[in-house]
C-alpha positions in Angstrom: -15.3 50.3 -28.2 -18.8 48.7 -28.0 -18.9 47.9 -24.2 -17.4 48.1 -20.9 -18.0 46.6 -17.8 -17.5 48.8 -14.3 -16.0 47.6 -11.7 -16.8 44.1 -12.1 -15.1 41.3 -9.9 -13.3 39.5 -12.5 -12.8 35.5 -11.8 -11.2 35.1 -14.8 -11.1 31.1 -15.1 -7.7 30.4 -14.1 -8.0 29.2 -10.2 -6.2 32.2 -9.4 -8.1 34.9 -6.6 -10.8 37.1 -8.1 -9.9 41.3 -8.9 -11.8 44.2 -9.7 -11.8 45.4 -13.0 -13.0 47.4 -15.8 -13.4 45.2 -18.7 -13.7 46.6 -22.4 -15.4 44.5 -25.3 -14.8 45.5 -29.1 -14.9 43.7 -31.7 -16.3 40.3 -30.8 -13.4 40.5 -28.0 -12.0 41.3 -24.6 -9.7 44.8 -26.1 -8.8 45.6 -22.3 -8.6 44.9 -18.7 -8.0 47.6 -16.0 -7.7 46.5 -13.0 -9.2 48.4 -9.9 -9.5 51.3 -12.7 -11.7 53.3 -9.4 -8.6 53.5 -7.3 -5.8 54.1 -10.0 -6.4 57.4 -10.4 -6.4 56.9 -14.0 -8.7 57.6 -17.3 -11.3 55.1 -17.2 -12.4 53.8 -20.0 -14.9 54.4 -22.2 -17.2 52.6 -24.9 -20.8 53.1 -26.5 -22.4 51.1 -23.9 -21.3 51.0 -19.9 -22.4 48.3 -17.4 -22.5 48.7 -14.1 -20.8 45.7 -12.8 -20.2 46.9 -8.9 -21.0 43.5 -6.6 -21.2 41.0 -9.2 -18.6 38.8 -11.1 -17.6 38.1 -14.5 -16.6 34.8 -15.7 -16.2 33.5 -19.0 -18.4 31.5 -20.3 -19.5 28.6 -19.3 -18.7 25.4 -21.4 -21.1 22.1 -21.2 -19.2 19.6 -22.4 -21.7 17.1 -22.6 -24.7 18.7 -24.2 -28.0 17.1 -26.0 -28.8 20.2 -28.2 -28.0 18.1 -31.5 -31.7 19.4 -32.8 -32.5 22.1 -30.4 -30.3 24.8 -31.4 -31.7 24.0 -35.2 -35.5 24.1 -33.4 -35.3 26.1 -31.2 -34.0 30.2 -31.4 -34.8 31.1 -28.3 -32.7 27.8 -26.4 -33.1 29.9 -22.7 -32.6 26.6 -21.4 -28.6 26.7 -21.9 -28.5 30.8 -22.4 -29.7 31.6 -19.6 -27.1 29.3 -17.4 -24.5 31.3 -18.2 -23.2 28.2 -21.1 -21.8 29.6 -24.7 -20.5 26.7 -25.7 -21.8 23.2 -25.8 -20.4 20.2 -26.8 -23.2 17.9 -28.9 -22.5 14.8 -30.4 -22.5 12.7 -27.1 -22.8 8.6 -26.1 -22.2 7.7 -29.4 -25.6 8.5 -31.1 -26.3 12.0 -33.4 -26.8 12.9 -36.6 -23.5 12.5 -39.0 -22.0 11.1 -40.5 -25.0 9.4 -42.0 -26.4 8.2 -45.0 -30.5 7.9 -45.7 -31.0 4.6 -43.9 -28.8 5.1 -41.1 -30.5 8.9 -40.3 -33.9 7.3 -40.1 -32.7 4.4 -37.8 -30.5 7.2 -35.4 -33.6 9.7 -35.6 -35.9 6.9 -34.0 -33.3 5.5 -31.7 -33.3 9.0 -29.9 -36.4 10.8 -30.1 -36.8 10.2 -26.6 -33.6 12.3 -26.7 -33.9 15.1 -29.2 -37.6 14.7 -30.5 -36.7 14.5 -34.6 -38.3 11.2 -34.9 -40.2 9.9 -37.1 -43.2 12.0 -38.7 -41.4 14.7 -36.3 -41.0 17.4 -39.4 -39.8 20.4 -37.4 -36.2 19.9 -38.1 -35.1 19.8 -41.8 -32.1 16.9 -42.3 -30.9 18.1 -45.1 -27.2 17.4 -44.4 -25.2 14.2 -44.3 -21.9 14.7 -43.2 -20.4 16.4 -40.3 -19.2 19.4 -42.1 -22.6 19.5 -43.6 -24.2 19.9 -40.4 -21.7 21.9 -38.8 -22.7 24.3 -41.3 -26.2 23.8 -41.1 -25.4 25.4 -37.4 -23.9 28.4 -38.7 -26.7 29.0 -41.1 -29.6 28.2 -38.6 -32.6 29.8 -38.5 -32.2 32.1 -41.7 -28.9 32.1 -41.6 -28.7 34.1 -38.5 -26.8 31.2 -36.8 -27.7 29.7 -33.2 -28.0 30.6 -29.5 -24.5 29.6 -28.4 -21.7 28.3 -29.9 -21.4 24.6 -30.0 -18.6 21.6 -30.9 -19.4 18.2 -31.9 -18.1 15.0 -31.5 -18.3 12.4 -34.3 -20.8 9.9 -32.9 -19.3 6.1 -32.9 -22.4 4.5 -32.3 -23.7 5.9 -35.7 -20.3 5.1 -37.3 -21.0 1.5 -36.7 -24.1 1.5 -37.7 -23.5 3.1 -41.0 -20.8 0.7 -42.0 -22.1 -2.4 -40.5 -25.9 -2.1 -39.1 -26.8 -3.5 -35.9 -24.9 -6.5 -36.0 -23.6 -7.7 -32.5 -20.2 -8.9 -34.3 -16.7 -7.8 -34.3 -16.3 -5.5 -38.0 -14.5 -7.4 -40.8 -11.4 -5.7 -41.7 -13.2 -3.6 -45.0 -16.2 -2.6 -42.3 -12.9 -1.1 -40.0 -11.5 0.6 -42.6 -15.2 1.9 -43.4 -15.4 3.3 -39.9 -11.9 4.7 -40.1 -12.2 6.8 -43.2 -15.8 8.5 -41.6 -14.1 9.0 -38.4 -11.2 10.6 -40.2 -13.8 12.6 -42.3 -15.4 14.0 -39.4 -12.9 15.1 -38.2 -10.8 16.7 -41.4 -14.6 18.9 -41.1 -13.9 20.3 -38.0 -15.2 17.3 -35.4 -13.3 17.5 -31.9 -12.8 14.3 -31.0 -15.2 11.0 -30.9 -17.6 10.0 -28.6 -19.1 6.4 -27.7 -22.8 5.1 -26.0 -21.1 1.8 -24.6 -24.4 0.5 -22.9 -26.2 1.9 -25.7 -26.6 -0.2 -29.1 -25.2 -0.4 -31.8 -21.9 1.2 -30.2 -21.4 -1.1 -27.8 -21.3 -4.4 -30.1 -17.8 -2.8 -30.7 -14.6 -4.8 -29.1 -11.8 -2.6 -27.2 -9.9 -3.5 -30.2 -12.1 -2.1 -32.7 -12.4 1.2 -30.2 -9.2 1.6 -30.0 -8.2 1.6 -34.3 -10.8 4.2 -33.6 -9.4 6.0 -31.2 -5.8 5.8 -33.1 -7.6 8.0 -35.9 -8.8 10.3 -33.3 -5.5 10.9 -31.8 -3.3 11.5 -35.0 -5.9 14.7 -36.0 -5.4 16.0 -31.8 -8.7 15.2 -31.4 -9.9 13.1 -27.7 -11.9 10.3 -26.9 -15.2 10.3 -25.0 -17.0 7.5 -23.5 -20.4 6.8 -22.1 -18.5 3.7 -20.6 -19.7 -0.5 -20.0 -21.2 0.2 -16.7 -21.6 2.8 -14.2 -23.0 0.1 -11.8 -21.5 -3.6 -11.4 -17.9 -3.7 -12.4 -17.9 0.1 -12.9 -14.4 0.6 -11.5 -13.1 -2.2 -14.4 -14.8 -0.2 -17.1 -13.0 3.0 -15.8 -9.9 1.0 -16.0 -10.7 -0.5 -19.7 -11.2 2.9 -21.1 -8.4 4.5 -19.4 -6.0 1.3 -20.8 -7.5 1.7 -24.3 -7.2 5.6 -24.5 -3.5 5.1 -23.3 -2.7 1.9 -25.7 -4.3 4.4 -28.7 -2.1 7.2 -27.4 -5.6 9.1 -27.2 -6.4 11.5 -25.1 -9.7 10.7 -23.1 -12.8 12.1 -21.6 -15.1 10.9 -18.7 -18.5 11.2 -19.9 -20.9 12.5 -16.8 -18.0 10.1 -14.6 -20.3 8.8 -12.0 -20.9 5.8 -9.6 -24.4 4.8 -9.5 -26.5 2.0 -8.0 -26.1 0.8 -4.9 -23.1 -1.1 -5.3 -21.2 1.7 -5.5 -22.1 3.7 -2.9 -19.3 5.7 -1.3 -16.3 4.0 -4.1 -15.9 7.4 -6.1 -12.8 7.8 -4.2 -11.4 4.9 -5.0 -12.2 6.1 -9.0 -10.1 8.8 -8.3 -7.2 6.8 -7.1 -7.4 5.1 -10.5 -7.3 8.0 -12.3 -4.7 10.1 -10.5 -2.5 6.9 -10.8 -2.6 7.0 -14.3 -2.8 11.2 -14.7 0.5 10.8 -12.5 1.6 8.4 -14.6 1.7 10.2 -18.0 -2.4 9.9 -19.2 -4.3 13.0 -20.1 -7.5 12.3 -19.0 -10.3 15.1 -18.3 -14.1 13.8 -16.9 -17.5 16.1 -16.2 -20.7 15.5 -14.1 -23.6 17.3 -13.5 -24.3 18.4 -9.5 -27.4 16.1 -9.1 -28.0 12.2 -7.9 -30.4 10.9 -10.8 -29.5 10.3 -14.3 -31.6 10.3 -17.1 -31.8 7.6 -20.4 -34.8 6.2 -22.2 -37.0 3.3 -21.3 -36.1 1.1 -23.9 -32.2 2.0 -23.0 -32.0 -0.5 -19.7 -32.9 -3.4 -22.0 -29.6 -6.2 -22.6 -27.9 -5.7 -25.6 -29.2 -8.4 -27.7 -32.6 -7.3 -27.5 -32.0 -4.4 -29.8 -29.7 -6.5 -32.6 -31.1 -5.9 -35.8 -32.6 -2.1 -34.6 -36.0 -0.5 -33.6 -38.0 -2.5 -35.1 -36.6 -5.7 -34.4 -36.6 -4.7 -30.8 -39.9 -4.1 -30.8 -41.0 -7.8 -32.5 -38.9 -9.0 -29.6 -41.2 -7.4 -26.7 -44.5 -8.4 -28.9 -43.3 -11.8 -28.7 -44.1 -13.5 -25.1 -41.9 -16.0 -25.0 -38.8 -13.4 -26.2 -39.9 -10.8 -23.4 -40.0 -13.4 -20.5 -36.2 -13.5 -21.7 -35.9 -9.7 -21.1 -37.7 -9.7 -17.5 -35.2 -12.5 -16.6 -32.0 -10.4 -18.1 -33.3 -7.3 -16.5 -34.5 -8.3 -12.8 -32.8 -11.2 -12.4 -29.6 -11.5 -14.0 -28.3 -7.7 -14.6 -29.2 -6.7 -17.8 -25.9 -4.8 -20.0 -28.3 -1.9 -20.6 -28.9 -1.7 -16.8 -25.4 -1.7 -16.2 -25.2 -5.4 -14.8 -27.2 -4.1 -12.0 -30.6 -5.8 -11.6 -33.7 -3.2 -12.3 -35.1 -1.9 -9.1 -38.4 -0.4 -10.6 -39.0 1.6 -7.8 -36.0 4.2 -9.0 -37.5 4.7 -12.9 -39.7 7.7 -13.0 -41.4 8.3 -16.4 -40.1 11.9 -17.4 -41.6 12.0 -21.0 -43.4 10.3 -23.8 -43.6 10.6 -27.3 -47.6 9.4 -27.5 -49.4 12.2 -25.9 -52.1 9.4 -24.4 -49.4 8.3 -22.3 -49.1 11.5 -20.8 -50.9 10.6 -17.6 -47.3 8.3 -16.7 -45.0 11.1 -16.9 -44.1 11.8 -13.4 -45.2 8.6 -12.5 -42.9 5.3 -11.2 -42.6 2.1 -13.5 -44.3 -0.2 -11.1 -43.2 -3.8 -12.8 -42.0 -5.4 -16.0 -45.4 -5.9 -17.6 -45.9 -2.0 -17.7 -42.8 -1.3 -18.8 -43.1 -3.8 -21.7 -46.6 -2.2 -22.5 -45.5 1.1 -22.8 -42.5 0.7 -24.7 -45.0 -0.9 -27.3 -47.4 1.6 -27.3 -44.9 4.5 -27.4 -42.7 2.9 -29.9 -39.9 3.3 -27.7 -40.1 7.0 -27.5 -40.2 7.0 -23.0 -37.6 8.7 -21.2 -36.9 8.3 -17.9 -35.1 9.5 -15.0 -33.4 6.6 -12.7 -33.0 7.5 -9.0 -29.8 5.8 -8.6 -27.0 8.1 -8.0 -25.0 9.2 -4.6 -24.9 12.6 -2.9 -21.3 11.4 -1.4 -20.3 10.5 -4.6 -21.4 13.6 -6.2 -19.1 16.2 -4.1 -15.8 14.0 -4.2 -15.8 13.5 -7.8 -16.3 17.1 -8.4 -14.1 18.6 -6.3 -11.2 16.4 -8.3 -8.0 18.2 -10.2 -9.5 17.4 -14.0 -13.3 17.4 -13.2 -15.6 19.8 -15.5 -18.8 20.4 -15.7 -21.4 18.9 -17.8 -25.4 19.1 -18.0 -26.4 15.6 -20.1 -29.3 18.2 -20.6 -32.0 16.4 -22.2 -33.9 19.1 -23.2 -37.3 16.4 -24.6 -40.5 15.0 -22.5 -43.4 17.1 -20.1 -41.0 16.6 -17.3 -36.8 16.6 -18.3 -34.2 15.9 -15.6 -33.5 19.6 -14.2 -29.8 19.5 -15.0 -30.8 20.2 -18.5 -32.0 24.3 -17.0 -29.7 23.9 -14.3 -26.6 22.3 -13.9 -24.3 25.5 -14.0 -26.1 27.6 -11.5 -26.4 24.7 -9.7 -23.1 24.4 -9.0 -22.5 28.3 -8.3 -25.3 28.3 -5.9 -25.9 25.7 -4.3 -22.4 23.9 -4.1 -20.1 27.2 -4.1 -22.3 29.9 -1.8 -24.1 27.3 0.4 -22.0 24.0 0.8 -18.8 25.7 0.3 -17.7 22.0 -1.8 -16.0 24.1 -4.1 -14.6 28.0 -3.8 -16.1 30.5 -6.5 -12.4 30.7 -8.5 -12.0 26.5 -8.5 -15.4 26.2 -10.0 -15.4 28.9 -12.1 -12.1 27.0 -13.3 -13.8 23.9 -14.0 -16.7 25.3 -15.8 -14.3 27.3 -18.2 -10.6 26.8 -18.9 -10.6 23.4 -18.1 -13.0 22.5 -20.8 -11.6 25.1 -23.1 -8.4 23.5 -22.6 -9.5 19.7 -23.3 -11.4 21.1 -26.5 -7.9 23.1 -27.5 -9.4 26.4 -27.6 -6.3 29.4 -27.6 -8.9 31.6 -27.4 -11.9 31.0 -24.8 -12.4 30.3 -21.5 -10.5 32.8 -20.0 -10.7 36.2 -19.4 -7.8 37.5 -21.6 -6.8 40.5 -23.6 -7.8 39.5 -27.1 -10.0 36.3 -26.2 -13.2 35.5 -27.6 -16.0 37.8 -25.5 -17.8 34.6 -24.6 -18.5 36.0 -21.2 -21.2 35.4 -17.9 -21.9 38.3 -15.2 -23.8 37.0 -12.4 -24.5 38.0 -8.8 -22.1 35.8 -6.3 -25.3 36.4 -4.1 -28.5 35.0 -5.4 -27.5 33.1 -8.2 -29.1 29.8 -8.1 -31.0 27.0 -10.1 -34.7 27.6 -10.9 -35.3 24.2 -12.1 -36.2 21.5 -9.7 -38.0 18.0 -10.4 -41.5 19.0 -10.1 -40.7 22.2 -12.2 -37.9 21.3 -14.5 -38.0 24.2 -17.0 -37.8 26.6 -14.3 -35.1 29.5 -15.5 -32.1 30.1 -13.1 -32.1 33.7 -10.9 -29.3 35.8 -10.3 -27.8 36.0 -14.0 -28.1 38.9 -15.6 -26.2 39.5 -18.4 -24.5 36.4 -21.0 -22.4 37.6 -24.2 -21.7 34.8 -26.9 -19.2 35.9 -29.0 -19.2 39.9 -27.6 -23.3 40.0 -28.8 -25.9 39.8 -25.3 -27.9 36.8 -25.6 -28.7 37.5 -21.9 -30.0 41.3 -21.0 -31.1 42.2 -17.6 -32.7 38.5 -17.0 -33.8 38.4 -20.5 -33.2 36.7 -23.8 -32.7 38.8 -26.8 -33.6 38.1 -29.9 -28.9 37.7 -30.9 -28.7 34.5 -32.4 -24.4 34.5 -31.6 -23.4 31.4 -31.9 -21.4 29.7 -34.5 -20.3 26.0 -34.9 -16.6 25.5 -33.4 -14.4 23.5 -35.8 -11.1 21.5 -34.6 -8.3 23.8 -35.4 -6.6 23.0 -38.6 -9.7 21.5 -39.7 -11.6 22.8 -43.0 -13.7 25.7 -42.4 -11.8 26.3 -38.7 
C-alpha cells in the first residue's frame, strides 16, 4: 500500500458522528478503514509511507461548486489558492459565460467580456485557446501543463450565455426556432463530451436576453442526459424572492434538476428575508423538486464594473457598449437606469456607490483605484472607458443574518465564486472553505464539524452524480483533506486577499499530495471529471 493515515478522526462526509481510524491509500484509492485500529488489539496496518494523524481530522475533499478557474488551472501549476483550502474538485463553467462551446468570433467576444474575470483577454497570450468545443477543452485540462494535468480535478458546466451568443450574437430578442435548435444541438454536444449540467449569467448579457421559455427547451436537453441546471438568477436584490420562484417553476416545468448559484439576498431590501427563501424552497423540495444551492461564508459579492450596467447597454457586445458610454447623450441614459430607476444589471436595485470597491483593473495606470470606492457616475463611466471594461469590483451589499440561515439549510453547499483576477480579489477566492471550518464551525458554532463537512463533500458529490467521491469509502476516489479541528482558519482577509489558509496540512487529489506539511508540491493530480456515460468518462 502507498499510504496510511494513524489514528486520524475520520468525518467521513456523511452527517454521521466523527471515529477514529487508520485509513489506508493504494492505488489512487481509499483500500481500507480500521476503525480505532489502537484499541482493537489488532495488526495495524501498514504501507510505504505512515502519517501521523493523532488530533486532526480527515475529510474528503472539498468540492467548490461554483469555481472561476476556467483559465487558471491552464495558467497557473501551482493554483495554492484552491489547493491549499482543502478543494479537489471545482466546478468551472459558471453564470453562463466560459470558454466552449465556441467558435473564432464568439471566443474573442467571451475572452473580453470576462477578463475582469479570468484575465485571457485580449493581447493576454498566456493561455493558448486552442480548443473549441467542450470535449476539446476538457482535454486540454487533462493534458495541461505538458501533459502533466492540473492542480485539482475540475467539472464544467456548458455556459448558456456563450450558447446564445454563438447562435445568435447579442441580440436582445427571443431565438427564431432554427437559432433554438442551434442552441439545442451545442447544449446536447457539451454534454455527450462529458459537461455536467448547464449554467446561466441571468443579469449578465447575452444570457439574459433569453425568455423562460427559451431556458427551459434548454433545460429539457439538460435533463434527458441527467445533467442539472444552474442559475446566476434575474435579481438577487428587487423582486429576488420572484426570481427564486421563476427558476424553481422553470427547472420543475423542464423536469430539470436545479442548482442555486451562490443563493443569496443582497441589498437592502432584503435584509433578514432569507428565511422566507427557504420556505419557498422547502415547499417545493417537499413537494417533489430536487433542488441543491451553495454560498460562500462572506457578506460582499464580487462582479465587474461594467456588469451593474442595464441590459440594453451591452446589445450588440463590448464594443457597442463601449460607443454607448463615449456617447453623452447615451450615458445620461445609463446614470438615470442605474441611480434612478434600478438598472437589470444592478439587480433592479438603484446603485449606492458607496458599496463598490474597485478590487482590480486590467490597465496598470488605473492601479491607484484598486481598493478605492467608486465615488459617482462620472468616474465610473471614465474608468470603464479607459480600462475597456476590464474593472472588477467588490459590492458591499450582502447580510451577515442572511449568511448563517441560508447555510445552515438541508441542501446548502459550499461555493467560493473565487475570482482569482485584480491586485485585490474578494477573499472567498483563498478562503471560503476554511472559512467555514474556522470561523463558522469552531468559533460561531452555526454549523457542527460533521454537518459542514457534509455540505462541503457529499452533498456536492451527490448533485454532480459522483459514485465515487466525497465520502470516505472503501474503494472511493482518495480525494481526501487532513486538517487540525484546532487552528484551521482563513488567511485571506480584504486588505490581504491572497493570504494562504493555516491549519491544513496535508491535501491528496486523486491519492497524489498536492498539499505536504503546509506546502504545495510540485503533483499536478487533477484530471477533468466527465458526466458519466459521457465520451471519454
Amino acid at each position: 500500500m502507498d499510504l496510511v493515515f494513524r489514528d486520524a478522526e475520520v468525518v467521513d462526509g456523511t452527517g454521521e458522528p466523527s471515529y477514529r481510524a487508520d485509513v489506508v491509500i493504494g492505488g489512487g484509492r481509499i483500500v481500507s478503514i480500521v476503525k480505532e485500529a489502537a484499541q482493537a488489539g489488532c495488526q495495524r496496518p501498514t504501507a510505504r509511507r505512515s502519517v501521523d494523524a493523532e488530533g486532526l481530522v480527515l475529510a474528503p475533499g472539498f468540492i467548490d461548486m461554483h469555481a472561476h478557474s476556467d483559465l487558471a488551472l491552464l495558467r497557473d501549476p501551482d493554483h495554492s489558492a484552491k489547493a491549499a483550502q482543502g478543494v479537489t474538485l471545482e466546478v468551472l463553467g459558471q453564470d453562463g459565460l466560459s470558454y466552449a462551446p465556441v467558435d473564432d468570433r464568439t471566443l474573442a467576444e467571451v475572452r473580453r467580456t470576462v477578463a475582469g474575470w479570468n484575465g485571457g483577454g485580449p493581447g493576454d497570450e498566456s493561455v493558448d485557446f486552442d480548443w473549441r468545443t467542450v470535449g476539446e477543452y476538457l482535454d486540454r485540462l487533462d493534458t495541461a501543463h505538458g501533459g502533466r494535468g492540473i492542480a485539482v480535478n475540475a467539472a464544467y458546466l456548458v455556459p448558456q450565455g456563450t450558447v446564445r451568443m454563438h447562435a445568435l450574437g447579442w441580440e436582445d430578442r427571443p431565438a427564431t426556432g432554427a437559432e433554438l435548435d442551434r442552441m439545442r444541438r451545442l447544449v446536447a454536444e457539451g454534454l455527450e463530451q462529458g459537461a455536467v449540467g448547464m449554467s446561466s449569467g441571468l443579469t449578465y448579457t447575452p444570457g439574459m436576453y433569453a425568455p423562460d421559455a427559451e431556458l427551459t427547451e434548454l433545460c429539457r436537453v439538460v435533463a434527458s442526459y441527467g445533467g442539472y441546471y444552474c442559475p446566476h438568477h434575474r435579481s438577487y436584490g428587487a423582486g429576488a424572492l420572484e426570481a427564486y420562484a421563476e427558476m424553481v417553476a422553470l427547472a420543475r416545468a423542464a423536469g430539470c434538476a436545479l442548482h442555486l448559484a451562490h443563493a443569496t439576498m443582497n441589498f437592502g431590501v432584503n435584509k433578514g428575508r432569507a428565511p422566507e427563501l427557504l420556505a419557498l424552497l422547502d415547499e417545493a423540495l417537499d413537494g417533489g423538486a430536487d433542488i441543491s444551492l451553495d454560498t460562500y461564508p462572506y457578506t460582499p459579492g464580487a462582479t465587474t464594473l461594467a456588469a451593474v450596467l442595464p441590459s440594453w447597454a451591452h446589445e450588440g457586445g463590448p464594443e457597442a457598449l463601449l460607443a454607448r458610454l463615449a456617447d453623452d447623450a447615451t450615458a445620461e441614459r445609463i446614470r438615470h437606469h442605474l441611480e434612478e430607476l434600478g438598472s437589470d444589471g444592478c439587480h433592479g436595485v438603484p446603485v449606492e456607490w458607496h458599496t463598490i470597491e474597485v478590487s482590480g483593473v486590467t490597465d496598470p495606470a488605473l492601479a491607484e483605484w484598486v481598493g478605492r470606492t467608486v465615488p459617482d457616475w462620472p468616474t465610473a463611466r471614465r474608468l470603464l472607458l479607459e480600462d475597456r471594461l476590464g474593472m472588477t469590483i467588490l459590492q458591499h451589499v450582502g447580510h451577515e443574518e442572511n449568511v448563517r440561515a441560508i447555510m445552515r439549510h438541508r441542501v446548502h453547499t459550499g461555493g467560493s465564486d473565487g475570482i482569482l483576477q485584480g491586485a485585490k480579489p474578494h477573499p472567498r477566492a483563498y478562503g471560503t472553505f476554511p472559512e467555514y471550518l474556522g470561523r463558522y464551525v469552531r468559533e460561531e458554532g452555526v454549523l457542527s464539524l460533521e454537518e459542514c463537512v457534509a455540505h462541503l463533500t457529499s452533498r456536492p458529490a451527490a448533485r454532480l452524480r459522483l459514485p465515487d467521491r466525497g465520502r470516505i469509502r472503501e474503494g472511493f476516489v482518495a480525494d481526501l483533506v487532513l486538517f487540525d479541528p484546532t487552528t484551521v482558519a482563513a488567511g485571506s482577509t480584504y486588505t490581504a486577499p491572497r493570504t494562504l489558509p493555516t491549519g491544513i496540512p496535508h491535501v491528496l487529489v486523486n491519492g497524489r499530495f498536492v498539499i505536504e506539511d503546509g506546502r504545495r508540491t510540485d503533483e499536478l493530480a487533477g484530471r477533468a471529471i466527465r458526466r458519466s456515460g459521457s465520451r471519454g468518462a
